[in-house]
Residue frames relative to the residue before (quaternion, step in Angstrom):
aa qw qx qy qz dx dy dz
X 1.0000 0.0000 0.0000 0.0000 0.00 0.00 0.00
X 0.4281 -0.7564 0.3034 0.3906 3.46 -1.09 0.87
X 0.5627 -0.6508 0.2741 0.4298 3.70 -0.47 -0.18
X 0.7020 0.1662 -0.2885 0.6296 3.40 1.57 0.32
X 0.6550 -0.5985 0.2257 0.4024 3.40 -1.32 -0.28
X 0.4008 0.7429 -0.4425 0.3027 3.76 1.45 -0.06
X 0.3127 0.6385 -0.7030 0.0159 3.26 -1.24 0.75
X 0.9091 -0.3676 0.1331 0.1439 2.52 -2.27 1.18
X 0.3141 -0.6584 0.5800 0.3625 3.78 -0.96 -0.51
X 0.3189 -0.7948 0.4469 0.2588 3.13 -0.48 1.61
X 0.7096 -0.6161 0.2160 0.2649 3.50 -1.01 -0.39
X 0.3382 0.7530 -0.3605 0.4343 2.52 1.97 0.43
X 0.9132 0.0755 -0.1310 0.3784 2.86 0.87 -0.98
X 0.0458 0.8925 -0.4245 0.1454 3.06 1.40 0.71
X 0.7530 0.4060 -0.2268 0.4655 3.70 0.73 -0.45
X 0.4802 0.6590 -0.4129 0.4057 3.65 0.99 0.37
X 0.6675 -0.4503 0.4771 0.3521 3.46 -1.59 0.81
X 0.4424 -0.4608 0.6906 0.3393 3.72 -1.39 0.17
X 0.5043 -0.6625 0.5533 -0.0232 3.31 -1.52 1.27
X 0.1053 -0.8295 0.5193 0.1768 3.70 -0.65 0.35
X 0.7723 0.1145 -0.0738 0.6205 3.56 0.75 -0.57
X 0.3470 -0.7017 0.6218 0.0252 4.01 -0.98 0.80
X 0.3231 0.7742 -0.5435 0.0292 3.47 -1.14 0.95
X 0.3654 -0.7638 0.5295 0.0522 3.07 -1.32 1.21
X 0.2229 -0.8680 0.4386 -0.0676 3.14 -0.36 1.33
X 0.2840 -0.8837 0.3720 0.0088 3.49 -0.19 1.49
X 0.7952 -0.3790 0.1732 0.4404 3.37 -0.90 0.50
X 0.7265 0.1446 -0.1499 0.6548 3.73 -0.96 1.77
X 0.7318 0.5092 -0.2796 0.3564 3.89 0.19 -0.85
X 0.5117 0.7562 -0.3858 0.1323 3.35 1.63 -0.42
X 0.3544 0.7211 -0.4691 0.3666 3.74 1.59 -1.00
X 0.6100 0.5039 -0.5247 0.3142 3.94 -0.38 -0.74
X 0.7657 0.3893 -0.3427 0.3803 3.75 0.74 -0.88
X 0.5246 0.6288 -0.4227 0.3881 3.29 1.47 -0.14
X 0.5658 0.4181 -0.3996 0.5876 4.25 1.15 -0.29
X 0.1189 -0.6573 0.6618 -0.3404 4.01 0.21 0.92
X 0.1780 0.4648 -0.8671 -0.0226 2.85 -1.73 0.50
X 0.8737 -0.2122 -0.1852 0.3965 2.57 -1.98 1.72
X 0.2616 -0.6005 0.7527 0.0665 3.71 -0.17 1.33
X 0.0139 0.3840 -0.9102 -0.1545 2.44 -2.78 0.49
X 0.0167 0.7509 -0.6502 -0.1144 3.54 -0.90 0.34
X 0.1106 -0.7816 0.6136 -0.0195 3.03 -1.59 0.75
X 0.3964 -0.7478 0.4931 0.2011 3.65 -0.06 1.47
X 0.6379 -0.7034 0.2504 0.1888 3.69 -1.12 1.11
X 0.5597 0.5376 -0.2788 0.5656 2.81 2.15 -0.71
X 0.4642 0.6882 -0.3263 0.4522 3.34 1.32 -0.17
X 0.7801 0.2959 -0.1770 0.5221 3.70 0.93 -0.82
X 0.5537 -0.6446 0.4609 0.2560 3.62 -0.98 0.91
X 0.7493 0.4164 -0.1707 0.4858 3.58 -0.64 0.38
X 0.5344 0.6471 -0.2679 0.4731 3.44 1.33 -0.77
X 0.3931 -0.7483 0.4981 0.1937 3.39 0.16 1.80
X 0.7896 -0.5035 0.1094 0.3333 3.84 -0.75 0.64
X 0.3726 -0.8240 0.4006 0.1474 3.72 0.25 0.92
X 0.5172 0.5765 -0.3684 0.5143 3.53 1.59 -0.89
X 0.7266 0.5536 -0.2072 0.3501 3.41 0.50 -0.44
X 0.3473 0.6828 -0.5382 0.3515 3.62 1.67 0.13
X 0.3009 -0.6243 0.6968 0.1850 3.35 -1.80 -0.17
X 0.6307 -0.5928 0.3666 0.3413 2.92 -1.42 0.83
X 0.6256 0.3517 -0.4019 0.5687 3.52 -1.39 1.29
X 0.8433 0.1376 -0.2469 0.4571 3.56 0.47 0.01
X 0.6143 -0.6871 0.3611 0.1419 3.52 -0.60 2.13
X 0.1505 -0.8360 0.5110 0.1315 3.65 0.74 -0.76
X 0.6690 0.3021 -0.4132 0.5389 3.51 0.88 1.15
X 0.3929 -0.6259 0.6458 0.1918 3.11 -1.77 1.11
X 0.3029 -0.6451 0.7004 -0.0394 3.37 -1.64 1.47
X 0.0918 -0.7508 0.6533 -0.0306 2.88 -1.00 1.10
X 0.4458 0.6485 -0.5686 0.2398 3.46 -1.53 0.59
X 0.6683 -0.4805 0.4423 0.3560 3.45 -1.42 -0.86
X 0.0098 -0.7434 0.6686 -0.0149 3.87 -1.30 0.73
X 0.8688 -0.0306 -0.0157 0.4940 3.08 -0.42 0.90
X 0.5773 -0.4888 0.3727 0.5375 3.68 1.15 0.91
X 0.6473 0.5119 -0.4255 0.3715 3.80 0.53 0.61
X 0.4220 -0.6122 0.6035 0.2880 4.09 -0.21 1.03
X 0.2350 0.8315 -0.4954 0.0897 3.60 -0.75 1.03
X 0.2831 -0.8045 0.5177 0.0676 3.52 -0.59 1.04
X 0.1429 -0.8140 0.5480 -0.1295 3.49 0.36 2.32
X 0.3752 -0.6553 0.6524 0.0646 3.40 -1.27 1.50
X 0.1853 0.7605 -0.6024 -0.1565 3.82 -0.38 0.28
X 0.6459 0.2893 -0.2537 0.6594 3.33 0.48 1.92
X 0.0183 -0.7246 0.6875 0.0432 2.69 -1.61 0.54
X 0.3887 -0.6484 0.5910 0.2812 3.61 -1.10 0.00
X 0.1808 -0.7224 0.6461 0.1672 3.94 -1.32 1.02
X 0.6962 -0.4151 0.4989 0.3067 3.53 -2.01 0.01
X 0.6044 0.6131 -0.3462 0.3729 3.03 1.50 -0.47
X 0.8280 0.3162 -0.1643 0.4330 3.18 0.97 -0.52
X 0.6990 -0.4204 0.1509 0.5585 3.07 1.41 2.01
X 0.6969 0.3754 -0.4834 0.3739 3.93 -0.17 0.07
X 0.4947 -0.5691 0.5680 0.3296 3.87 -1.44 0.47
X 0.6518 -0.5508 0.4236 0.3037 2.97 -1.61 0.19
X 0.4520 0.4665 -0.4817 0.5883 3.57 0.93 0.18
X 0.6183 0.4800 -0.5081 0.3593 4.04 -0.01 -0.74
X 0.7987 0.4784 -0.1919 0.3104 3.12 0.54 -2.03
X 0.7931 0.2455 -0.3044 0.4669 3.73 1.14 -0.01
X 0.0252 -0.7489 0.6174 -0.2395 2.92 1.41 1.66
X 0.7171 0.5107 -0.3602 0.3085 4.25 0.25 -0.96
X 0.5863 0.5879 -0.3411 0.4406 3.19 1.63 -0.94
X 0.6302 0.6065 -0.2933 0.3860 3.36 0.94 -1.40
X 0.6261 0.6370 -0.0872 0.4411 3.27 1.05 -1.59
X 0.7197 0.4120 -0.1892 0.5259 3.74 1.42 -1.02
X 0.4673 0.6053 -0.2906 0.5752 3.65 1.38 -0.52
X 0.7301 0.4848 -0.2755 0.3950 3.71 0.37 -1.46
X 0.4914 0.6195 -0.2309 0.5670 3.65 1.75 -1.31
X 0.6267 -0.5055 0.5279 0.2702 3.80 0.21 -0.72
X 0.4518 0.6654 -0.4618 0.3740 3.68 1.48 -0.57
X 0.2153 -0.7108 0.6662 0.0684 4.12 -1.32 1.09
X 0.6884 0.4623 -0.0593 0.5558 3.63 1.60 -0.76
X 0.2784 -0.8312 0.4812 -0.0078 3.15 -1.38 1.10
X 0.2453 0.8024 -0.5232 -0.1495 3.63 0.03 -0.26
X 0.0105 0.7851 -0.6157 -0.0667 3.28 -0.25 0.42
X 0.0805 -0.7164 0.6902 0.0620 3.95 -1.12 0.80
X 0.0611 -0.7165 0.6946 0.0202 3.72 -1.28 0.10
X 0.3515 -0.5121 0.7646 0.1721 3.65 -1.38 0.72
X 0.1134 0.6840 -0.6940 0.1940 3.72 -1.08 1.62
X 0.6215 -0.6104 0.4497 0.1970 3.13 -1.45 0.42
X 0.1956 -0.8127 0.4173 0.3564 3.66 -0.34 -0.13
X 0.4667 -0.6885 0.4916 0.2578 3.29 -1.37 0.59
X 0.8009 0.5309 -0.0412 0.2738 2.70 0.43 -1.89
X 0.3269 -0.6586 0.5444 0.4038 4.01 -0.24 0.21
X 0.7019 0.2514 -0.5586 0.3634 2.53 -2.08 1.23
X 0.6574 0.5750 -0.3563 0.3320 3.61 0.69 -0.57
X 0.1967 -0.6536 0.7229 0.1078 3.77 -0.73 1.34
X 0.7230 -0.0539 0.6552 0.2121 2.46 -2.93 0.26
X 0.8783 0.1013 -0.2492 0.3953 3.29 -1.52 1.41
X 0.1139 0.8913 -0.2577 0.3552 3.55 1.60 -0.56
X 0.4181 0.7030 -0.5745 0.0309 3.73 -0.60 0.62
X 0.4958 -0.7070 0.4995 0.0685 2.85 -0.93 1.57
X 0.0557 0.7596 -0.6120 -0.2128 4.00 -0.92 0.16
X 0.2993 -0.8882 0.3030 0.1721 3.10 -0.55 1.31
X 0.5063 -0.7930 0.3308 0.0736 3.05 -1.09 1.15
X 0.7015 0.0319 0.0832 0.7071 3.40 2.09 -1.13
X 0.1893 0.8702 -0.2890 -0.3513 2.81 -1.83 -0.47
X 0.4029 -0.7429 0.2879 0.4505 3.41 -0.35 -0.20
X 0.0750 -0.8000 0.5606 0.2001 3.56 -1.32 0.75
X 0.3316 -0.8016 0.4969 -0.0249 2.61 -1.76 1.67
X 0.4450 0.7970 -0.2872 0.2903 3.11 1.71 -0.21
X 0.2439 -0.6154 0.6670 0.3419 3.74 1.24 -0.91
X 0.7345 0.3568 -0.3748 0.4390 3.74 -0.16 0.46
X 0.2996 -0.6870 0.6613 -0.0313 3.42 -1.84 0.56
X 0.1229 -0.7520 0.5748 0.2982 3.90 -0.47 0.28
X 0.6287 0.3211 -0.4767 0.5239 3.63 0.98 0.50
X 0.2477 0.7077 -0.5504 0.3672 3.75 0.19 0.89
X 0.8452 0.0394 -0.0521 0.5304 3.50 -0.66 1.03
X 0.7247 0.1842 -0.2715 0.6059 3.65 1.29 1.11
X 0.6411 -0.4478 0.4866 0.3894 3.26 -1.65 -0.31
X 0.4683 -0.5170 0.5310 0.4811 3.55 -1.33 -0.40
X 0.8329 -0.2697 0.2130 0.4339 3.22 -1.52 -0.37
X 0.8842 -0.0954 0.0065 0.4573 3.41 -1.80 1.30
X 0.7597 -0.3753 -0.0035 0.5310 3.25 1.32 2.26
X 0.2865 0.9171 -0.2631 0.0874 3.58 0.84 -1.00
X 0.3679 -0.6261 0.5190 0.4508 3.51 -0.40 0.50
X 0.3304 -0.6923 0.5859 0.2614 3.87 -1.24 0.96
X 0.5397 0.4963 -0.5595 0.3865 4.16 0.80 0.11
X 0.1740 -0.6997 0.6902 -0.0607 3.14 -0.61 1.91
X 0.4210 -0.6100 0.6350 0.2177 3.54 -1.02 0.77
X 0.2958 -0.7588 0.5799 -0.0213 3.78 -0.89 1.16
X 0.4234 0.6762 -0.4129 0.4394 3.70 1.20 -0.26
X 0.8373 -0.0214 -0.0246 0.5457 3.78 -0.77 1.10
X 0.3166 0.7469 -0.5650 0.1506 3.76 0.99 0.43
X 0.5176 0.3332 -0.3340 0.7138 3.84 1.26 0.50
X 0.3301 -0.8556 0.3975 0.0311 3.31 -0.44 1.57
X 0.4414 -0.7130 0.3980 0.3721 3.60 0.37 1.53
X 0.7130 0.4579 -0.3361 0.4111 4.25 0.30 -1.09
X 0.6363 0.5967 -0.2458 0.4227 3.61 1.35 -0.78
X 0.5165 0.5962 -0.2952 0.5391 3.29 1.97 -0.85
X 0.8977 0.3009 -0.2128 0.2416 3.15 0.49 -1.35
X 0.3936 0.6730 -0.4830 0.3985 3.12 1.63 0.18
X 0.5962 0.6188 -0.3379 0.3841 3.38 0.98 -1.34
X 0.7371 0.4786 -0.1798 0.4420 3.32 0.72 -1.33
X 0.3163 0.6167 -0.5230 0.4962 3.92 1.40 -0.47
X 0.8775 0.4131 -0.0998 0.2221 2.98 -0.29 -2.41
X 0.5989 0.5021 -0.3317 0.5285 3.21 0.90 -0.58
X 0.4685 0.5461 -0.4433 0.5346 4.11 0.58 -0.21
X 0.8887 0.3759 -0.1627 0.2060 2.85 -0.06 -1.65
X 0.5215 0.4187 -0.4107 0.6198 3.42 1.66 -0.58
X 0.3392 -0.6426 0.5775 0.3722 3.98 0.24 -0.44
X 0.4705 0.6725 -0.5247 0.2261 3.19 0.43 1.21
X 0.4276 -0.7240 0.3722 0.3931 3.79 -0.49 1.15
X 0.0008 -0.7465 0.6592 -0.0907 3.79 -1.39 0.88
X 0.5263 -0.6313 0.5491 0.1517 3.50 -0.47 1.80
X 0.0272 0.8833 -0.4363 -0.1695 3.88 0.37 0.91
X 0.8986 0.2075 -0.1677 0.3483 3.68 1.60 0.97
X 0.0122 -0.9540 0.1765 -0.2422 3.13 0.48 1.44
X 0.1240 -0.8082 0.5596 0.1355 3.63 0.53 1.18
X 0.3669 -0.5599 0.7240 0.1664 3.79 -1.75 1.48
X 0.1152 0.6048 -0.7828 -0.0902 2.93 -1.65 0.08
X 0.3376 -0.7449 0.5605 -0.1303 2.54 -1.01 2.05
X 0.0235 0.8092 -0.5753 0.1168 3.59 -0.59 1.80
X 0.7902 -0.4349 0.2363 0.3614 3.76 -1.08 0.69
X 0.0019 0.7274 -0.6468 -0.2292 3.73 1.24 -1.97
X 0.5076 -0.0246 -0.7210 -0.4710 1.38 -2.28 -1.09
X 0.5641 0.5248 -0.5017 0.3932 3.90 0.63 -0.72
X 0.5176 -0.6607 0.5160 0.1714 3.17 -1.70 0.90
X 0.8400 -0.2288 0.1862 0.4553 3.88 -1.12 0.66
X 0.0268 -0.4719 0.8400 0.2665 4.04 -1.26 -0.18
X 0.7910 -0.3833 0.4321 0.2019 2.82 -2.27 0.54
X 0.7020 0.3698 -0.3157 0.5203 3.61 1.02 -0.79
X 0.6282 0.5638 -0.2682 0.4643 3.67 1.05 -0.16
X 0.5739 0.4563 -0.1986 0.6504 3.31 1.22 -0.08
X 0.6057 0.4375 -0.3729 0.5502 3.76 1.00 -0.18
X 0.5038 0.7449 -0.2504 0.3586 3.31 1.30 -1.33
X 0.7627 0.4342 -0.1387 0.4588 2.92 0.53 -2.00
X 0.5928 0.6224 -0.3103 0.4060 3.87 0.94 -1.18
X 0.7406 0.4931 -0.1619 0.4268 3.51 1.13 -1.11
X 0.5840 0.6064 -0.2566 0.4747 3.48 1.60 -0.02
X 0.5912 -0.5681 0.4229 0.3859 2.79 1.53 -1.05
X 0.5833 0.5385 -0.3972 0.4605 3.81 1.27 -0.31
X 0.5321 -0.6441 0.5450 0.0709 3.27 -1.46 0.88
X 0.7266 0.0566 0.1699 0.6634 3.33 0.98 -1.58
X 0.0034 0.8494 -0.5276 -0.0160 3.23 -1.65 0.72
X 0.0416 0.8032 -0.5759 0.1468 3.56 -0.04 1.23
X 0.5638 -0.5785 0.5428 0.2296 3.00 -2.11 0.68
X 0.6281 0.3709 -0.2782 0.6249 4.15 0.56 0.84
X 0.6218 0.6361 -0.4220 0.1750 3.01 -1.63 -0.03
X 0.6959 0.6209 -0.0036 0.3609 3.14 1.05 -1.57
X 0.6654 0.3713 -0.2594 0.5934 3.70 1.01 -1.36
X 0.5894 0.4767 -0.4390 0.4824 4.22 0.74 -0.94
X 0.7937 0.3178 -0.4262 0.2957 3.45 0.14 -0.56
X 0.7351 0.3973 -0.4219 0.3518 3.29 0.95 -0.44
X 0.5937 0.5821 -0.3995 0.3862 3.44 0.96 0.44
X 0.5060 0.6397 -0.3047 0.4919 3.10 1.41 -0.39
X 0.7268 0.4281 -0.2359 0.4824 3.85 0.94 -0.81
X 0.4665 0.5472 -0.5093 0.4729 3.26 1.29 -0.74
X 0.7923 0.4985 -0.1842 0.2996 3.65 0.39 -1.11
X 0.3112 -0.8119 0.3405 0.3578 3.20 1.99 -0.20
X 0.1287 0.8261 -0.3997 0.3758 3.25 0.78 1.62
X 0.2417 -0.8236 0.4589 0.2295 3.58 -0.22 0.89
X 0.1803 -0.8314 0.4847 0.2035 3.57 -0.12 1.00
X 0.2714 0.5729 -0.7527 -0.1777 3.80 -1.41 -0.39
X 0.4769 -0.5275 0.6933 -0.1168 2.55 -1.98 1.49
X 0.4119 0.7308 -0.5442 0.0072 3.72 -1.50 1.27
X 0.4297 -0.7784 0.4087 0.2059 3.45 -0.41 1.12
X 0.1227 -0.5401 0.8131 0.1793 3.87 -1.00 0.27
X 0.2588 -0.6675 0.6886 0.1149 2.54 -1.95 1.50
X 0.4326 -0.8146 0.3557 0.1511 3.62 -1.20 1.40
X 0.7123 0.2543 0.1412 0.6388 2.80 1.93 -1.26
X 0.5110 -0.5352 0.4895 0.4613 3.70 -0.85 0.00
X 0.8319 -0.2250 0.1351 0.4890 3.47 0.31 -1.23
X 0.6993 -0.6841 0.1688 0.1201 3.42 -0.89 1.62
X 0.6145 0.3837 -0.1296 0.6771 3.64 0.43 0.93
X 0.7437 0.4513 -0.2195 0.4415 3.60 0.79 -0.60
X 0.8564 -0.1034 0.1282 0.4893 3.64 0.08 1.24
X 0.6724 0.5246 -0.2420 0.4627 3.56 1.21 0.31
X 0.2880 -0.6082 0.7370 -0.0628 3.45 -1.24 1.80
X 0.4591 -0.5574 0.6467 0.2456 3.02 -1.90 0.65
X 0.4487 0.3219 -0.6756 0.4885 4.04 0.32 0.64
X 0.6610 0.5364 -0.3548 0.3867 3.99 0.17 -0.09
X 0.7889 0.0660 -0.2999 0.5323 3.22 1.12 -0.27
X 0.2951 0.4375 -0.7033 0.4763 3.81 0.57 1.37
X 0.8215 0.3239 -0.3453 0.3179 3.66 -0.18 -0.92
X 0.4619 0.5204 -0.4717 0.5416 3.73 0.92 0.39
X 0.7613 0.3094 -0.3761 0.4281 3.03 0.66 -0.93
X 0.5041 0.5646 -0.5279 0.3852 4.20 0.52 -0.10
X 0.6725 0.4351 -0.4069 0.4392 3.67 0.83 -1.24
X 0.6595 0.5035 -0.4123 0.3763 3.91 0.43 -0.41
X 0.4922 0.7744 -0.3779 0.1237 3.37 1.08 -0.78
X 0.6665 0.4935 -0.2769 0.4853 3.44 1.20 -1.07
X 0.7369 0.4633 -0.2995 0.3906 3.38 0.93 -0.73
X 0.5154 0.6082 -0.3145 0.5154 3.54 1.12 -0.74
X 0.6406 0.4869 -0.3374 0.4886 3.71 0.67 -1.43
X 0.7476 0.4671 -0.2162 0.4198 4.29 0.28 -1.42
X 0.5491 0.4239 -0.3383 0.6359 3.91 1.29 -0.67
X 0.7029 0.3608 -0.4229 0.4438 4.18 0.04 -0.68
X 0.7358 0.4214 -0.3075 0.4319 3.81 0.62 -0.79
X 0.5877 0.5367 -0.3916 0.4618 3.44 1.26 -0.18
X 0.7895 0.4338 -0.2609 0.3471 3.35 1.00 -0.52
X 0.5117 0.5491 -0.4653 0.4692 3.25 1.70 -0.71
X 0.4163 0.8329 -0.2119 0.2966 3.71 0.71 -0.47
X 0.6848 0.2843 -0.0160 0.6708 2.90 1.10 -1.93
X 0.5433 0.5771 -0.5440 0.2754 4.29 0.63 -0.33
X 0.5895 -0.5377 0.5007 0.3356 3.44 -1.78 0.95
C-alpha cells in the first residue's frame, strides 16, 4: 500500500483537460452526467487502478464523463463503488483520489439515503450539513495523508458552509424546496436499517442514512477539497418497507430536479 493517498493518472486518461469540480453520483441520480456538454466518457474497467467495475450495482452507470456543465470543466462519476461490496475505504475513494490527481478543487458528492428523522418525505433533498461515521473504517487508515502527510485531517465544516449557501441561494431562487440541514450517518449495508436501528440512529442525531458518502468526503479534505454534500430522501424511514427498485425510482423522479439545483450551483461557484 502506498504511504499516502496520491495516485497517478492512469493512461487512459492521460490526455484530458484538468477538471475543476468532481461529482459522484448516487443511486438513480446518475442522468446528471447524461446533460454533458461534449462528453468524453470512459468506462471504469477502462481505467487502471479502478478497484473492480464488474462489481457495480444496479443504479450506478460505471463510467466517468468528462466535459463542461454550466461553463464548469467537470469530472462526473456515474457511480460509485460501496464497502459493502468487500472494498476498504481507501478503495472506495479511489474516484476522489483519482479527481484531485485530474486537477478537481471541488466536490459534489450526492447519495440516495433513507430518512431518520420525522418530517422527512420520499423525494426530499437534504443538503448536508455533517457526519457521522459508522463504518469502523477510514481511507487514510494504514497510511499517511497526502504526499506522506500527517492523516489527522480536521473534520470541522467538512461540508463547506459557502458551498451550503450557494446551494441554498440557488435553490430559493429556482423555488425549489431543499432540507437546508442534515447530519448522514454513514453505515457499511448492504441490508437496510431494522426498526430498532433506525431509532438508534434518530437518537444520535442523524437525519439520513446511506451506504456511501463518508470515505469521499473524508478523503477529499485530507486533500483540501471543498466538499458539498446532498442526500435524496428514498423513504420516510430506513429499514421500513424498502427495496432498492424503490430507491432507483425515487431516484428517476428527482432526476430533473437534482440535475437544475447542481447546474444552478456550478453556476454560482467563485
Amino acid at each position: 500500500m502506498s504511504d499516502d493517498l496520491v495516485v497517478p493518472i492512469p493512461a487512459a486518461l492521460s490526455a484530458m483537460e484538468p477538471v475543476e469540480v468532481a461529482l459522484i453520483l448516487g443511486s438513480g441520480l446518475s442522468g446528471l452526467a447524461d446533460i454533458v456538454d461534449d462528453p468524453q466518457v470512459v468506462p471504469f474497467g477502462e481505467i487502471e487502478g479502478f478497484p473492480s467495475p464488474e462489481r457495480h450495482v444496479a443504479g450506478h452507470g460505471g463510467k466517468l464523463v468528462f466535459g463542461t456543465l454550466s461553463g464548469v470543466r467537470v469530472a462526473a462519476f456515474q457511480g460509485r463503488i460501496h464497502q459493502y461490496q468487500g472494498f476498504s475505504a481507501r478503495e472506495v475513494a479511489y474516484p476522489v483520489r483519482l479527481a484531485h490527481a485530474l486537477g478537481a478543487h471541488t466536490l459534489i458528492v450526492t447519495n440516495a439515503a433513507g430518512g431518520v428523522q420525522a418530517g422527512l418525505r420520499a423525494g426530499d433533498l437534504v443538503l448536508i450539513s455533517d457526519h457521522i461515521n459508522l463504518t469502523c473504517d477510514n481511507p487514510l487508515m494504514g497510511g499517511l495523508g497526502p504526499d506522506g502527510g500527517s492523516p489527522f485531517i480536521s473534520m470541522s465544516d467538512a461540508y463547506d458552509p459557502d458551498l451550503r449557501e450557494i446551494a441554498l441561494i440557488a435553490a430559493a431562487q429556482a423555488g425549489m424546496p431543499l432540507v437546508p440541514r442534515g447530519t448522514y450517518a454513514g453505515v457499511l449495508g448492504p441490508t437496510y436499517e431494522t426498526p430498532a436501528e433506525v431509532a438508534y440512529l434518530r437518537s444520535i442525531g442523524a437525519d439520513v442514512v446511506g451506504m456511501s458518502t463518508v470515505p469521499e468526503v473524508i478523503a477529499a479534505r485530507a486533500f483540501g477539497m471543498r466538499v458539498l454534500g446532498m442526500s435524496l430522501v428514498t423513504n420516510a424511514a430506513a429499514g421500513l418497507g424498502l427495496d432498492h427498485s424503490e430507491v432507483l425510482k425515487a431516484g428517476d423522479a428527482a432526476t430533473l430536479r437534482m440535475q437544475s439545483l447542481v447546474l444552478a450551483i456550478l453556476a454560482r461557484l467563485p
